[in-house]
N, C-alpha and C positions, 0 to 999 in steps of 0.2 A: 725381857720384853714380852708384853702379853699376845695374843694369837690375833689380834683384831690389825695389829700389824705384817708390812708386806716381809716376805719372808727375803735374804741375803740371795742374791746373785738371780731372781727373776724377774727379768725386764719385759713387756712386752707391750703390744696396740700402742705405742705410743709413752708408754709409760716408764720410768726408772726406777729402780732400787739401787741405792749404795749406802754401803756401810764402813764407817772406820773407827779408829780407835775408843774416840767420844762419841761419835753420831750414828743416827742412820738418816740418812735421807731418802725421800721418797717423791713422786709425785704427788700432786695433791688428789684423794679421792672424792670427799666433801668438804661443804662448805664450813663445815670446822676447821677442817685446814686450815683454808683461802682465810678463815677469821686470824686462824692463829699465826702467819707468817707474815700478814697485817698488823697485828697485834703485837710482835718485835721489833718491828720499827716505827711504832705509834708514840714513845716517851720523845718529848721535846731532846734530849738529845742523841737519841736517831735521826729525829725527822729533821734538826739542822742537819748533817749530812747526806741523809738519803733523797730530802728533797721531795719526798711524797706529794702531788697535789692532793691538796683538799677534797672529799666527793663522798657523798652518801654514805662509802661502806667505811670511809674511815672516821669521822667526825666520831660516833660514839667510842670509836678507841681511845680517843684522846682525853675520857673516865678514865681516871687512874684503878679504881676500885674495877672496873669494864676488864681491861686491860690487864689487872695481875690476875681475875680471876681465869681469862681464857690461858693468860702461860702458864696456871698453875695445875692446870688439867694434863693429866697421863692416858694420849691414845690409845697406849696398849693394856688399859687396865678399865673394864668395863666398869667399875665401882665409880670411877674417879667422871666417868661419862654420863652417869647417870645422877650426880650432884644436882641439876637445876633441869629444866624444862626445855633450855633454850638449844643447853646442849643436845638433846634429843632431836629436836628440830631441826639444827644444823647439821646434825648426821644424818637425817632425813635426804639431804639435798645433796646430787650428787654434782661433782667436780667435771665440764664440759671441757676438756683440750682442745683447745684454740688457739688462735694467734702462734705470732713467731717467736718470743718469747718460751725459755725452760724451764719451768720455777721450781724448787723442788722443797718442801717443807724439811727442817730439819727439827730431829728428837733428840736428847741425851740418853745415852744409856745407862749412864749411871742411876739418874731418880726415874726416869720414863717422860719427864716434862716438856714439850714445845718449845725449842729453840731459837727456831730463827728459819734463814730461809738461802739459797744460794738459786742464783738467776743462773743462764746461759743463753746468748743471743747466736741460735749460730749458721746468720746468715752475715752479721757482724764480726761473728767471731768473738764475743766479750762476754767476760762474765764479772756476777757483781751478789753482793748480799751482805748479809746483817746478820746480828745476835740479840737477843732478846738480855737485858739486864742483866739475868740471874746468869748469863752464860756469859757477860762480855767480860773476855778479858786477851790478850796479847795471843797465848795458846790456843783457844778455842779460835782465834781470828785467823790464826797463821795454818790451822789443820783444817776448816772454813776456806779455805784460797787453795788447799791444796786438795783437796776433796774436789771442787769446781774442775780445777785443773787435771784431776782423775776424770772427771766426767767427761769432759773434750775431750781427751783421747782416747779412752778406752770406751766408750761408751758410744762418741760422733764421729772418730775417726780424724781429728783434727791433728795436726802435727805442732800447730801455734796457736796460741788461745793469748790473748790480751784481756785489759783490765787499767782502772785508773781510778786514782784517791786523790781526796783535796789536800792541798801541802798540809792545811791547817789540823786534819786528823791526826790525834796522841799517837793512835798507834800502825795508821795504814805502812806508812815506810818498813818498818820492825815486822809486823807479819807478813807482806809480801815479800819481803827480803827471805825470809825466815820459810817461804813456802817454796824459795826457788825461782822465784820471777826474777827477770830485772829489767835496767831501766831501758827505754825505747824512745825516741822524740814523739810530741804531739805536738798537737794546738795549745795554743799557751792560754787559753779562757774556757770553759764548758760550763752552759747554762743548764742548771737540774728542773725538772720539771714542776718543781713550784716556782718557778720563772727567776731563782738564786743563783749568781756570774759569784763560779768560784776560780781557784790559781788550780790546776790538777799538776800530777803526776805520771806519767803512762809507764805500764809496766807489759811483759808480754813473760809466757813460760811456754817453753819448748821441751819437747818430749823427746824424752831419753833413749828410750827403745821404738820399737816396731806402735803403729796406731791402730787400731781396732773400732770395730761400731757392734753394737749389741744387738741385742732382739727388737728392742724396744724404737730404736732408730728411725724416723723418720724423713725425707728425703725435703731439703728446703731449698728453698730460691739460691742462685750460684750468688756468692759474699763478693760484694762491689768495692770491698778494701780490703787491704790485708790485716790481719793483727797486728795492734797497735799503732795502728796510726786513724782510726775512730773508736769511739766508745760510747755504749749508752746510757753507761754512768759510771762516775769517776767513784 
């Protein structure tokens, strides 16, 4: 990984680093980021499951040619950053931490390429995320769910973290099974926020040992449900 990346195990202001087998993830610092974890679930079929509404920063994702060119960029490799104009620009612009929402861009370690991204709600208690193409497959989704699930505990101090997938996704059942979750009651409908009434699934993962909260930890509004029984996306 090149040096323009955050380094393993320093969390702080608000911010995370986690690393595991395939990934690192991190918060987002600029707007390169925020493009490229946009940029993973911008192919028609993410955005059938994820649901993205439509709006300004996502329309030009929906370039195929837009689109491969941002996942095909390596953060940690200044060569690969200074390809086009735009990317200079976007690294110009720095990443403001807001909202209650956790986003955390994710990288591959093996090429150094933009992966995808893993959410954390955790005043909900939910977490949720995608794979960019070139990374989607059953493995990277099931180490994807469990990574998020390292984050809730070690990271926020959460003892239960939840989660939900539409029945109709190939592979959500198989990787959340496969990352240690299982199954919880919900609601039997959940509308995504391009206004799409799917059939969900609710899952919840429960930590093993002792729960921890890092440097980076921020204190959020007390959670009005428990895990798994809301979610902010299946």
């Amino acid at each position: 990984m090149g040096p323009l990346l955050p380094l393993p195990g320093i969390c702080a202001y608000g911010r995370h680093v986690l690393w595991t087998e395939q990934f690192l993830f991190h918060t987002p610092e600029t707007a390169l980021d925020i493009a490229a974890l946009l940029a993973a679930a911008a192919d028609p079929e993410a955005q059938h499951f994820v649901g993205m509404p439509e709006n300004a920063a996502t329309v030009p994702l929906a370039d195929d040619r837009i689109r491969e060119a941002i996942l095909n960029l390596r953060p940690g490799d200044p060569a690969s950053l200074r390809a086009a104009p735009w990317t200079r620009e976007l690294l110009a612009i720095p990443f403001d931490i807001k909202g209650e929402g956790e986003y955390l861009v994710a990288v591959r370690r093996d090429d150094g390429r933009y992966a995808g991204c893993m959410q954390l709600h955790p005043v909900l208690r939910q977490i949720s995320g995608w794979l960019a193409p070139h990374t989607r497959t059953v493995e990277m989704e099931t180490e994807l769910y469990r990574a998020a699930a390292l984050l809730a505990h070690t990271h926020f101090g959460f003892q239960t973290i939840g989660a939900g997938y539409e029945v109709a996704s190939p592979d959500g059942a198989q990787a959340f099974a496969a990352a240690g979750f299982v199954s919880v009651d919900g609601p039997a409908t959940f509308t995504l926020e391009n206004g799409r009434e799917v059939e969900p699934r609710w899952v919840q993962h429960v930590a093993e040992g002792p729960t921890s909260r890092c440097r980076g930890y921020r204190p959020s509004a007390p959670s009005t449900s428990e895990a798994g029984e809301t979610s902010e996306s299946p």
